[in-house]
PDB file of the backbone (N, CA, C, O) and the ligand in Angstrom, with CONECT records:
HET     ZN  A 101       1
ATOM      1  N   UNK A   1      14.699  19.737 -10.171  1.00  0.00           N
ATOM      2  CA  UNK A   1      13.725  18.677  -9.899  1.00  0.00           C
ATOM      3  C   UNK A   1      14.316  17.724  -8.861  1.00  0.00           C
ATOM      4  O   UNK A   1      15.366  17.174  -9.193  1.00  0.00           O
ATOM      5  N   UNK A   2      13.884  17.482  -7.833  1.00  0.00           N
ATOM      6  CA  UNK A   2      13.807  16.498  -6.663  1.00  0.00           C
ATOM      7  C   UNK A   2      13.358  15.711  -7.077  1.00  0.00           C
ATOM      8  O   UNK A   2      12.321  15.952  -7.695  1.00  0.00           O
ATOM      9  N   UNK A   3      13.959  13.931  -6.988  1.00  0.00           N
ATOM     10  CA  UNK A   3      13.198  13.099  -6.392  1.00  0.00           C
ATOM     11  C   UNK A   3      12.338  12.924  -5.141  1.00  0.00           C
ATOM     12  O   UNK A   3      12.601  13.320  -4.005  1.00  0.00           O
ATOM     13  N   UNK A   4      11.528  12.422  -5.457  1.00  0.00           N
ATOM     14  CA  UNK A   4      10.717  12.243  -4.579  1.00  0.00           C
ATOM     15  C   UNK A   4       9.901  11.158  -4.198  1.00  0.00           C
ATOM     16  O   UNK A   4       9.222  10.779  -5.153  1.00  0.00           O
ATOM     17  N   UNK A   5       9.689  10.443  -3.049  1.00  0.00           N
ATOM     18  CA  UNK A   5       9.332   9.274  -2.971  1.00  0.00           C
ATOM     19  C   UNK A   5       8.357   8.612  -3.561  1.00  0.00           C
ATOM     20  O   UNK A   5       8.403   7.397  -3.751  1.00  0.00           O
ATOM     21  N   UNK A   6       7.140   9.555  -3.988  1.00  0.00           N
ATOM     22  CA  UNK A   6       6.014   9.471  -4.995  1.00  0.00           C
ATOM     23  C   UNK A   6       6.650   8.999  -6.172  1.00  0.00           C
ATOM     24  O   UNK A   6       5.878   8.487  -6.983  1.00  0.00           O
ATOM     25  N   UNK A   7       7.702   9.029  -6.447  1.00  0.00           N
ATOM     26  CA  UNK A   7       8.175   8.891  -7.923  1.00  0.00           C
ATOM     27  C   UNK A   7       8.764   7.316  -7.982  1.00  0.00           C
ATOM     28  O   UNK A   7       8.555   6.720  -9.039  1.00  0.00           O
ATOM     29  N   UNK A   8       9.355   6.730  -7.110  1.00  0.00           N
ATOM     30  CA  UNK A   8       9.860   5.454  -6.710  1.00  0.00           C
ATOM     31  C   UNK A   8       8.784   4.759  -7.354  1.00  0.00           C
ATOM     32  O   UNK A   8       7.608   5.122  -7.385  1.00  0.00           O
ATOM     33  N   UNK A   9       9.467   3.357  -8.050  1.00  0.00           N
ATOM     34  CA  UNK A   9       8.655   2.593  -8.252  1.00  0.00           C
ATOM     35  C   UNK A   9       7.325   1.823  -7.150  1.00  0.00           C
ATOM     36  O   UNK A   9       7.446   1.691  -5.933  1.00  0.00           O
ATOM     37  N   UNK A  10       6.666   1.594  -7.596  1.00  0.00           N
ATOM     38  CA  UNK A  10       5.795   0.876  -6.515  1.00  0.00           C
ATOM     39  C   UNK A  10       5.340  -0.677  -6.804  1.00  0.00           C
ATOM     40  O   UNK A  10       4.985  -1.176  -7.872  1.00  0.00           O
ATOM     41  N   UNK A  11       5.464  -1.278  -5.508  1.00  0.00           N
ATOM     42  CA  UNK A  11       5.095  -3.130  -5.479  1.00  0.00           C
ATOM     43  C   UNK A  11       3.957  -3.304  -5.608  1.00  0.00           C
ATOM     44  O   UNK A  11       3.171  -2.568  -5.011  1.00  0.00           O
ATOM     45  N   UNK A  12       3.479  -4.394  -6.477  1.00  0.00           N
ATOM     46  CA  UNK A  12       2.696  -4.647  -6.882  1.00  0.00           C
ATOM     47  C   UNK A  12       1.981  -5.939  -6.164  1.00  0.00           C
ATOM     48  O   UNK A  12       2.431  -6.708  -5.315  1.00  0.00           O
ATOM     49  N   UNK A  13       0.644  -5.895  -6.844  1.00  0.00           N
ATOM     50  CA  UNK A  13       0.320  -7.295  -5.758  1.00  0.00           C
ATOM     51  C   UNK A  13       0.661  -8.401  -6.758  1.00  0.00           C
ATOM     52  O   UNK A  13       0.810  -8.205  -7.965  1.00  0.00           O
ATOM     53  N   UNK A  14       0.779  -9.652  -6.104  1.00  0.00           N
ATOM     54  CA  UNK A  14       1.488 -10.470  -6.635  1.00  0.00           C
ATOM     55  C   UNK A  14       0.401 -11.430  -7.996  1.00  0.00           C
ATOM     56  O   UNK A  14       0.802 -12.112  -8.939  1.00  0.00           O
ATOM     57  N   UNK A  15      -1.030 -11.102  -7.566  1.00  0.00           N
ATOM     58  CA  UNK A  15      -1.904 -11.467  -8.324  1.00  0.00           C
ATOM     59  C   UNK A  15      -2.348 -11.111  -9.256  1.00  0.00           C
ATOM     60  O   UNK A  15      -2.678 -11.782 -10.234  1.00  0.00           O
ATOM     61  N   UNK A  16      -2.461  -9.466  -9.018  1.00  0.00           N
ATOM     62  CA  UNK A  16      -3.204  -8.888 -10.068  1.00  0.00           C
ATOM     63  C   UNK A  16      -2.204  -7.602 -10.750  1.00  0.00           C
ATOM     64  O   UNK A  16      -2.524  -6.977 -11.761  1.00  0.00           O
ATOM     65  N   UNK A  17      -1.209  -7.421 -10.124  1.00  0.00           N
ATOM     66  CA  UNK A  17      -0.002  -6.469 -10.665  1.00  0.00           C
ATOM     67  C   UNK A  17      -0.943  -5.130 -10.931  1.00  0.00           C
ATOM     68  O   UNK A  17      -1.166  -4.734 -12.076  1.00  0.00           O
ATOM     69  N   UNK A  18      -1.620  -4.287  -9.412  1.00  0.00           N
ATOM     70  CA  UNK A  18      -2.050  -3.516  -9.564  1.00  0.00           C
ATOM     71  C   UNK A  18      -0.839  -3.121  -8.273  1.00  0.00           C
ATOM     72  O   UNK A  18      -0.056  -3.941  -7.793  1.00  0.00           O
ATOM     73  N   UNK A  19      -0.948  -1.579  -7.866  1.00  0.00           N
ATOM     74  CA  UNK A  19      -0.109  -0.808  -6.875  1.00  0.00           C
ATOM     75  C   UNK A  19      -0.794  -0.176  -5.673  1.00  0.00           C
ATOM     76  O   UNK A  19      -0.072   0.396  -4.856  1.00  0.00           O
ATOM     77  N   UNK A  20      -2.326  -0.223  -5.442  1.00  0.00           N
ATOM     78  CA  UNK A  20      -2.974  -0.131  -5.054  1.00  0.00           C
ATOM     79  C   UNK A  20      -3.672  -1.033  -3.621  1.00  0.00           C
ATOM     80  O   UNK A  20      -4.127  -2.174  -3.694  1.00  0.00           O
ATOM     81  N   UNK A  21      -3.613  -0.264  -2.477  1.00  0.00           N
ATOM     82  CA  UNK A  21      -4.053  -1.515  -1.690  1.00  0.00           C
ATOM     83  C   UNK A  21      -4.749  -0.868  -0.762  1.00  0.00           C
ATOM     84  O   UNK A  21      -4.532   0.344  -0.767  1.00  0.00           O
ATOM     85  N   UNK A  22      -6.012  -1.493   0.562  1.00  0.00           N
ATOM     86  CA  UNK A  22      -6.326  -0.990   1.378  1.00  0.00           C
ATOM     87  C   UNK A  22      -5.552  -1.250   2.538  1.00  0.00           C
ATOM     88  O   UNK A  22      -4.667  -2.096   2.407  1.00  0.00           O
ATOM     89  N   UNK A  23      -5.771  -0.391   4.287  1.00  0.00           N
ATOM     90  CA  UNK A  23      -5.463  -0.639   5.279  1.00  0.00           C
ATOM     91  C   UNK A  23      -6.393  -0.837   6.409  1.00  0.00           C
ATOM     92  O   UNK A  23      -6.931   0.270   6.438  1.00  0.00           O
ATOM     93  N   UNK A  24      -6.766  -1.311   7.064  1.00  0.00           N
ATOM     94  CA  UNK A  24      -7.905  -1.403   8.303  1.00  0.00           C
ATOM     95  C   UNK A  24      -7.513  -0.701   9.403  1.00  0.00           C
ATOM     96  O   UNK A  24      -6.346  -0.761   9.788  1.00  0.00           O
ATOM     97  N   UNK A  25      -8.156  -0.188   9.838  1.00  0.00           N
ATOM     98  CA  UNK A  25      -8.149   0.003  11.145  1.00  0.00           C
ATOM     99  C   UNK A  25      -9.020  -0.416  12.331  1.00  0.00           C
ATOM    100  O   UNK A  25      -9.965  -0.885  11.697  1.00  0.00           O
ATOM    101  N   UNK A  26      -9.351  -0.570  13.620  1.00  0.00           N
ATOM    102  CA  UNK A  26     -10.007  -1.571  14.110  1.00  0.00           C
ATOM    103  C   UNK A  26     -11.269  -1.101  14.038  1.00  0.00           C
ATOM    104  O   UNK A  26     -12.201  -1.835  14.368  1.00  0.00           O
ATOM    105  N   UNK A  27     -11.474   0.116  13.623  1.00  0.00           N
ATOM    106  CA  UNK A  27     -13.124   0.486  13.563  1.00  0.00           C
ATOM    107  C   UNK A  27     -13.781  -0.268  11.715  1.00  0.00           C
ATOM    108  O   UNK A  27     -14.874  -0.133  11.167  1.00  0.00           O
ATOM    109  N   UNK A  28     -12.723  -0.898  11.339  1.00  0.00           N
ATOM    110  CA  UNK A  28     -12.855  -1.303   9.898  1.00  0.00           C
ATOM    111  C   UNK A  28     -12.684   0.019   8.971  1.00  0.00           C
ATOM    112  O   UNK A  28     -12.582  -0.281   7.782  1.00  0.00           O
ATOM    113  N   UNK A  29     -12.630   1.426   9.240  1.00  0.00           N
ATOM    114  CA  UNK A  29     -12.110   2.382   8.071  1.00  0.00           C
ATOM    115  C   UNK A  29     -11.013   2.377   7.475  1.00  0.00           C
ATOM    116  O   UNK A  29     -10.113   2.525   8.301  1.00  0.00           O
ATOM    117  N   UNK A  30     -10.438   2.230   5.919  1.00  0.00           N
ATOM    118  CA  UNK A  30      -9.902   1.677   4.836  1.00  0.00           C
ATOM    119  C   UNK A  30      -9.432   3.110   4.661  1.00  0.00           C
ATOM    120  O   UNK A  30     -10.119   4.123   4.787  1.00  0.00           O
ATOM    121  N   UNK A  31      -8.249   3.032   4.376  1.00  0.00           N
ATOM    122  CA  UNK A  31      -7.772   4.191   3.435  1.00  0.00           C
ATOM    123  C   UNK A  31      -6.777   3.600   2.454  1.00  0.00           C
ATOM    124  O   UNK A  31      -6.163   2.626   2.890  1.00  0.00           O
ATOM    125  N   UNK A  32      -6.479   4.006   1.161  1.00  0.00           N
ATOM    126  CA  UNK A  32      -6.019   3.394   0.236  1.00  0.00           C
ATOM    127  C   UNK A  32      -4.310   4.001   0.006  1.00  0.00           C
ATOM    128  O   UNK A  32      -3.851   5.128  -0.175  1.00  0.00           O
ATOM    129  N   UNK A  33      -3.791   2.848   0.102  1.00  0.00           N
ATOM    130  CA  UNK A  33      -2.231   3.416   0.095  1.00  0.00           C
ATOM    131  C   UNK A  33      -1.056   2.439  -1.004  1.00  0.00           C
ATOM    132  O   UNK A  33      -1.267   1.273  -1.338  1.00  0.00           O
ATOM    133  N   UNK A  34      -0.255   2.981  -1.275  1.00  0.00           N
ATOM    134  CA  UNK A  34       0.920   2.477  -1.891  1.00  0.00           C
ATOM    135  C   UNK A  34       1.955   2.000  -1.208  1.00  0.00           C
ATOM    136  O   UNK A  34       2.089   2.237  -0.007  1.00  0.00           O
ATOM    137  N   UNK A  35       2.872   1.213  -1.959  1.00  0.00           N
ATOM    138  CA  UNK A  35       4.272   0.621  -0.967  1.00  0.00           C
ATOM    139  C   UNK A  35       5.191   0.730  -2.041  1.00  0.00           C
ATOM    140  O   UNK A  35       5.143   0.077  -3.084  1.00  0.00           O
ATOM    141  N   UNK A  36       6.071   1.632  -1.719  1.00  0.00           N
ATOM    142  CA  UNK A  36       7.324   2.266  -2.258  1.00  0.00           C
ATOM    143  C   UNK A  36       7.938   1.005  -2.605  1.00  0.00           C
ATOM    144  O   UNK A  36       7.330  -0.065  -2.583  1.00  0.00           O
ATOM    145  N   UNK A  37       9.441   1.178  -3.001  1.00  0.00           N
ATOM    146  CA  UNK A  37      10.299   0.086  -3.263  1.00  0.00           C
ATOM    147  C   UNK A  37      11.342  -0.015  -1.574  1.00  0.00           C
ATOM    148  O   UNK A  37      12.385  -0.644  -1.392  1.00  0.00           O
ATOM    149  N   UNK A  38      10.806   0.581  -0.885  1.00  0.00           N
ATOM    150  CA  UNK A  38      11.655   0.494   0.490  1.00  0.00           C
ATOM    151  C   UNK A  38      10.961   0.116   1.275  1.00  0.00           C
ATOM    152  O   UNK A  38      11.220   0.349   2.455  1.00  0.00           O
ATOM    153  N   UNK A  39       9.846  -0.594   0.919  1.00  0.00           N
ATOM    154  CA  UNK A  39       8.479  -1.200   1.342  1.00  0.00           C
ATOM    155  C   UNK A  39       7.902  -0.464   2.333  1.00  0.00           C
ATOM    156  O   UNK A  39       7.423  -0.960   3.353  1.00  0.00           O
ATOM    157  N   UNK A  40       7.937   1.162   1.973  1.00  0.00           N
ATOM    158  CA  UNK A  40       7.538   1.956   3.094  1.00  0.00           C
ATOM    159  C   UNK A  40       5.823   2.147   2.345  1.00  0.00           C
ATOM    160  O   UNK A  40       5.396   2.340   1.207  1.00  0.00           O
ATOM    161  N   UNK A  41       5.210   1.964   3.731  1.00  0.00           N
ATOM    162  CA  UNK A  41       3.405   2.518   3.330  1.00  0.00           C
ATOM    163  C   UNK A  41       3.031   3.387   3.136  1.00  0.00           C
ATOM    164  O   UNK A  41       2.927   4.016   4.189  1.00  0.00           O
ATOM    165  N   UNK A  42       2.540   4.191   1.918  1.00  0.00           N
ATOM    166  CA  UNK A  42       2.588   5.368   2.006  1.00  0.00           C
ATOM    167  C   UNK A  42       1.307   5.743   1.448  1.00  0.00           C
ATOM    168  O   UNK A  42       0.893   5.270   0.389  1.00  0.00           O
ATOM    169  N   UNK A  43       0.302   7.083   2.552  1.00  0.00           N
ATOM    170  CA  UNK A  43      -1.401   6.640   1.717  1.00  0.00           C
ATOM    171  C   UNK A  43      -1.345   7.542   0.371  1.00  0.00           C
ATOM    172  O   UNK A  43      -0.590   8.504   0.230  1.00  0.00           O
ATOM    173  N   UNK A  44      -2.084   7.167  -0.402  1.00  0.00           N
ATOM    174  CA  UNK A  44      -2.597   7.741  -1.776  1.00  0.00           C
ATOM    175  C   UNK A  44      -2.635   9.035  -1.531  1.00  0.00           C
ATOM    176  O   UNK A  44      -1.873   9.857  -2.040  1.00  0.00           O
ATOM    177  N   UNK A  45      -3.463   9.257  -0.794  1.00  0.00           N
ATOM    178  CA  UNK A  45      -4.018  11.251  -0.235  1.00  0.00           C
ATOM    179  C   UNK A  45      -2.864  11.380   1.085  1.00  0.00           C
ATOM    180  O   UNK A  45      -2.923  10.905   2.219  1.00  0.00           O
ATOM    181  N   UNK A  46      -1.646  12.358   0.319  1.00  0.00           N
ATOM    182  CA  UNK A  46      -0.852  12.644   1.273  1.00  0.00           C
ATOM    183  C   UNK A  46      -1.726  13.759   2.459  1.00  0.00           C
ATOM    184  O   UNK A  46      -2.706  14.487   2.304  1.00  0.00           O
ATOM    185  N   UNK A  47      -0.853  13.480   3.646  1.00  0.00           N
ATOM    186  CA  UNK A  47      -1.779  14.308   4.680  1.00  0.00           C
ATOM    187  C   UNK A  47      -2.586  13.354   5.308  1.00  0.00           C
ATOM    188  O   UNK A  47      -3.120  13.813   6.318  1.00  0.00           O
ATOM    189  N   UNK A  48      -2.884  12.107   5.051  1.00  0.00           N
ATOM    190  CA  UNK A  48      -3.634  10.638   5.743  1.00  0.00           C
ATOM    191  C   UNK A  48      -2.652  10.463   6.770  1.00  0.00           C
ATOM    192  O   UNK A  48      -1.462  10.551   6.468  1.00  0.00           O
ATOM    193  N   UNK A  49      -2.971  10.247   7.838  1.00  0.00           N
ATOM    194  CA  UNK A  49      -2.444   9.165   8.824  1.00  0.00           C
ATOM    195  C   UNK A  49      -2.987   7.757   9.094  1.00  0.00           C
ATOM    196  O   UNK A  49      -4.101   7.289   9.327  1.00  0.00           O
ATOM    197  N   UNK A  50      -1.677   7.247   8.960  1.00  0.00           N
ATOM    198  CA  UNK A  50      -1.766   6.001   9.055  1.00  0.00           C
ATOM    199  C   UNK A  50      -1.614   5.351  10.607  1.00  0.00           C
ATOM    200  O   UNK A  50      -1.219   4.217  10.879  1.00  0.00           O
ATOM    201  N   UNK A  51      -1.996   6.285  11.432  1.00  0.00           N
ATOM    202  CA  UNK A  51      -1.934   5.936  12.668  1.00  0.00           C
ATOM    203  C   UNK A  51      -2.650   5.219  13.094  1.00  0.00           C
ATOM    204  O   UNK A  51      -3.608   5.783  12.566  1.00  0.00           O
ATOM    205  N   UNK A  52      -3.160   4.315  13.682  1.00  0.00           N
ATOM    206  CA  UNK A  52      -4.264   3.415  14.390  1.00  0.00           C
ATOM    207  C   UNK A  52      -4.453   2.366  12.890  1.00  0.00           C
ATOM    208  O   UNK A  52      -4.893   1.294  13.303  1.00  0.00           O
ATOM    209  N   UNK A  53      -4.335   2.322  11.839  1.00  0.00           N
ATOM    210  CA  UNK A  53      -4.414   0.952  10.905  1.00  0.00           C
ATOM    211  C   UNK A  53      -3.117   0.385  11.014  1.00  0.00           C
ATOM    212  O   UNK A  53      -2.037   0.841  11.391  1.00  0.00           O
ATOM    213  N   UNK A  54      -3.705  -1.362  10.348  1.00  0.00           N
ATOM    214  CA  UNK A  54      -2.785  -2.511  10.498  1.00  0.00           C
ATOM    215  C   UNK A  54      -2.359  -2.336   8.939  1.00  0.00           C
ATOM    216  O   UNK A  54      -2.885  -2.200   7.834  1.00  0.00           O
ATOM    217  N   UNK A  55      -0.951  -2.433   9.603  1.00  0.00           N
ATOM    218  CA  UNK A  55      -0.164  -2.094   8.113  1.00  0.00           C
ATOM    219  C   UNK A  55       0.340  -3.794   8.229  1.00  0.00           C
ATOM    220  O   UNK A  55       0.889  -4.250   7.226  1.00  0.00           O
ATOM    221  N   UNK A  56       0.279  -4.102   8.633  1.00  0.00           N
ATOM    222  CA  UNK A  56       0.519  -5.800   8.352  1.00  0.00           C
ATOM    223  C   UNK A  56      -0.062  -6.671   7.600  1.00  0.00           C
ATOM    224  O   UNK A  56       0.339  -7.763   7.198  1.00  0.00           O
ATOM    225  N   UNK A  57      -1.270  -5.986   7.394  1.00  0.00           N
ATOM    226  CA  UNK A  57      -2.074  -6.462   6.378  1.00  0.00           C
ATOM    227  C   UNK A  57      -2.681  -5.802   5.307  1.00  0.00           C
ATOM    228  O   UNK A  57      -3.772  -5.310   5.595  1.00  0.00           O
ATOM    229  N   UNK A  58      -2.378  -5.677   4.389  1.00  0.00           N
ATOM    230  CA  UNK A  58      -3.051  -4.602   3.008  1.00  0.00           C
ATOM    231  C   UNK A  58      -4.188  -6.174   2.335  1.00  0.00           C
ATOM    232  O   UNK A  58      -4.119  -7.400   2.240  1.00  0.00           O
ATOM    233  N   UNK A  59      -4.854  -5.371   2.120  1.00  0.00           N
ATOM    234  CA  UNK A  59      -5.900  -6.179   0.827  1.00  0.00           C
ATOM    235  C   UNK A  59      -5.690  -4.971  -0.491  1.00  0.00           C
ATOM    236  O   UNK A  59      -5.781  -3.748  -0.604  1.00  0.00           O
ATOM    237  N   UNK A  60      -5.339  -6.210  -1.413  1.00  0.00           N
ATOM    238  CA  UNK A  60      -5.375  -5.550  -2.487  1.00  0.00           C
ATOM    239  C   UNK A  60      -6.564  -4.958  -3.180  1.00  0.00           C
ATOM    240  O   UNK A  60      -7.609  -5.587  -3.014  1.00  0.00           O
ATOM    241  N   UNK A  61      -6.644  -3.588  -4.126  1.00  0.00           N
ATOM    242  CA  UNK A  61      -8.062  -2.760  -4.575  1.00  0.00           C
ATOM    243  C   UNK A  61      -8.648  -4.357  -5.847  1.00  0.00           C
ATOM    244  O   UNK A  61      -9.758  -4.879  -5.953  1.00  0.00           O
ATOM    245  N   UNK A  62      -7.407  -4.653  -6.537  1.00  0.00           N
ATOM    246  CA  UNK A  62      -7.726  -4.927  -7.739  1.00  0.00           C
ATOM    247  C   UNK A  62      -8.630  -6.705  -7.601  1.00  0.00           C
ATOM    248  O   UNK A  62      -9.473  -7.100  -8.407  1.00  0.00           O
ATOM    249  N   UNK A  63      -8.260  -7.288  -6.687  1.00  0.00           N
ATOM    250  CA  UNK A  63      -8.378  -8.989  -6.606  1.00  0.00           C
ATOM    251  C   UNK A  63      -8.789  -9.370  -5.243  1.00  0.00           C
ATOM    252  O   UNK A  63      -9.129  -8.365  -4.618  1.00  0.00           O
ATOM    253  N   UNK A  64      -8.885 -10.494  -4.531  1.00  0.00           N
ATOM    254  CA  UNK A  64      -9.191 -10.920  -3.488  1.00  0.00           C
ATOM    255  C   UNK A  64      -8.317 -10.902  -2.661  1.00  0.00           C
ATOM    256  O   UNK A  64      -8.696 -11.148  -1.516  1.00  0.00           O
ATOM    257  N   UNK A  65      -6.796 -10.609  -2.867  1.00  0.00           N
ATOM    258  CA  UNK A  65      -5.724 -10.767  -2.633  1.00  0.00           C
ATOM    259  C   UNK A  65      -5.332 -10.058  -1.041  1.00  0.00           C
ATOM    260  O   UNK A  65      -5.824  -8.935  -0.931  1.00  0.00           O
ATOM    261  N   UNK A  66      -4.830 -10.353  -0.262  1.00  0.00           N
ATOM    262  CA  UNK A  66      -3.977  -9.766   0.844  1.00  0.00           C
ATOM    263  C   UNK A  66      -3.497 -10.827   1.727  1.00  0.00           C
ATOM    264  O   UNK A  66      -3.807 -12.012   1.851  1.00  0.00           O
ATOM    265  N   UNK A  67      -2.295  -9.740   2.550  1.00  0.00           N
ATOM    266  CA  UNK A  67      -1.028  -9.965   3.149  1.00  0.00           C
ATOM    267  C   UNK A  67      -0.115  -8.935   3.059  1.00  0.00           C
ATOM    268  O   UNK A  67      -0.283  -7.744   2.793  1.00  0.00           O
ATOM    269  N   UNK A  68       1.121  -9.725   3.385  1.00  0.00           N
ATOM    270  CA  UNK A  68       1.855  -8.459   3.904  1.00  0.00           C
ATOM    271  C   UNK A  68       2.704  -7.836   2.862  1.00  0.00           C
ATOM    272  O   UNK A  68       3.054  -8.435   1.845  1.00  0.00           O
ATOM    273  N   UNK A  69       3.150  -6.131   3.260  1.00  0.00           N
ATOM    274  CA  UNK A  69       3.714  -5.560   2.363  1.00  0.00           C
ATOM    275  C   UNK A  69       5.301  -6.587   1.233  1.00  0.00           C
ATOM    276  O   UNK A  69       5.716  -6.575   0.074  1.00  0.00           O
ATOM    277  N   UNK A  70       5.579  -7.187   2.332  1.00  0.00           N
ATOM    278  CA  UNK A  70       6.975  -7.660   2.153  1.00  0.00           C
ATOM    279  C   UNK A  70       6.279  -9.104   1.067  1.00  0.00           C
ATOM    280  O   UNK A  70       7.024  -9.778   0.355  1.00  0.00           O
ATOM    281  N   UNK A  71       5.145  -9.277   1.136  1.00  0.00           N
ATOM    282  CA  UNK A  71       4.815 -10.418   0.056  1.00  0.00           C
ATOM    283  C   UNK A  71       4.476  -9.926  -1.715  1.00  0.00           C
ATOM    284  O   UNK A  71       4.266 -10.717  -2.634  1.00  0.00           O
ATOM    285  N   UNK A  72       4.514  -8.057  -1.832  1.00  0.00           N
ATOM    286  CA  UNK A  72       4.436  -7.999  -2.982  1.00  0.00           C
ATOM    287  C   UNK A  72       5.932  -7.761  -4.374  1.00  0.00           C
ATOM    288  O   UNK A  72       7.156  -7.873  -4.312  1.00  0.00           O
ATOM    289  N   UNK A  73       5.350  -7.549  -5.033  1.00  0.00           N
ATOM    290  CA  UNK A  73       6.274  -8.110  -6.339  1.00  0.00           C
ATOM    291  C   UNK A  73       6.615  -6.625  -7.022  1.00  0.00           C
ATOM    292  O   UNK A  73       5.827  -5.691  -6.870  1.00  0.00           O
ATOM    293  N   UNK A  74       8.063  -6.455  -7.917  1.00  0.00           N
ATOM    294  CA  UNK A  74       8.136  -5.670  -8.520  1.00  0.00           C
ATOM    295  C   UNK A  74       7.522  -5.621  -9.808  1.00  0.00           C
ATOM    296  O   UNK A  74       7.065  -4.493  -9.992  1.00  0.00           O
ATOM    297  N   UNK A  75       7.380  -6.175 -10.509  1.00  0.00           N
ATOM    298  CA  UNK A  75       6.616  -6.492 -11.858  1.00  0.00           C
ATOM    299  C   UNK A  75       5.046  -7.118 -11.689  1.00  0.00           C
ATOM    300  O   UNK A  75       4.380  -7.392 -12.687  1.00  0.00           O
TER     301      UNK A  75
HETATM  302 ZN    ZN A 101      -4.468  -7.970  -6.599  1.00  0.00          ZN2+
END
């Protein structure tokens, strides 16, 4: 068994302590992604590119919540 980065804990939002967040891109299409503990972005449906969205900004799925990866919480 490999670790694997899927397995790493994941940051939470600081509001609603869900792991879950969206990304924009400038046409406004959202794809839903996670942030490892190496605060790397990584989307839900591997095989997504995250090419052309702003990873600078996630909105969280669960709350009103967003900002940047580096503003969420381990717990
Ligand atoms: Zn939230």
């Amino acid at each position: 068994m490999s670790t694997t980065k899927s397995s790493m804990k994941k940051k939470l939002c600081p509001q609603c302590k869900i792991g879950r967040f969206r990304v924009l891109n400038a046409n406004g299409d959202a794809i839903v992604v996670e942030v490892n503990e190496l605060f790397e972005i990584v989307p839900v449906n591997s095989g997504q590119s995250l090419e052309g969205y702003n990873l600078d900004v996630l909105h969280c799925l669960g709350c009103s919540w967003k900002g940047m990866a580096k503003k969420l919480v381990k717990h």
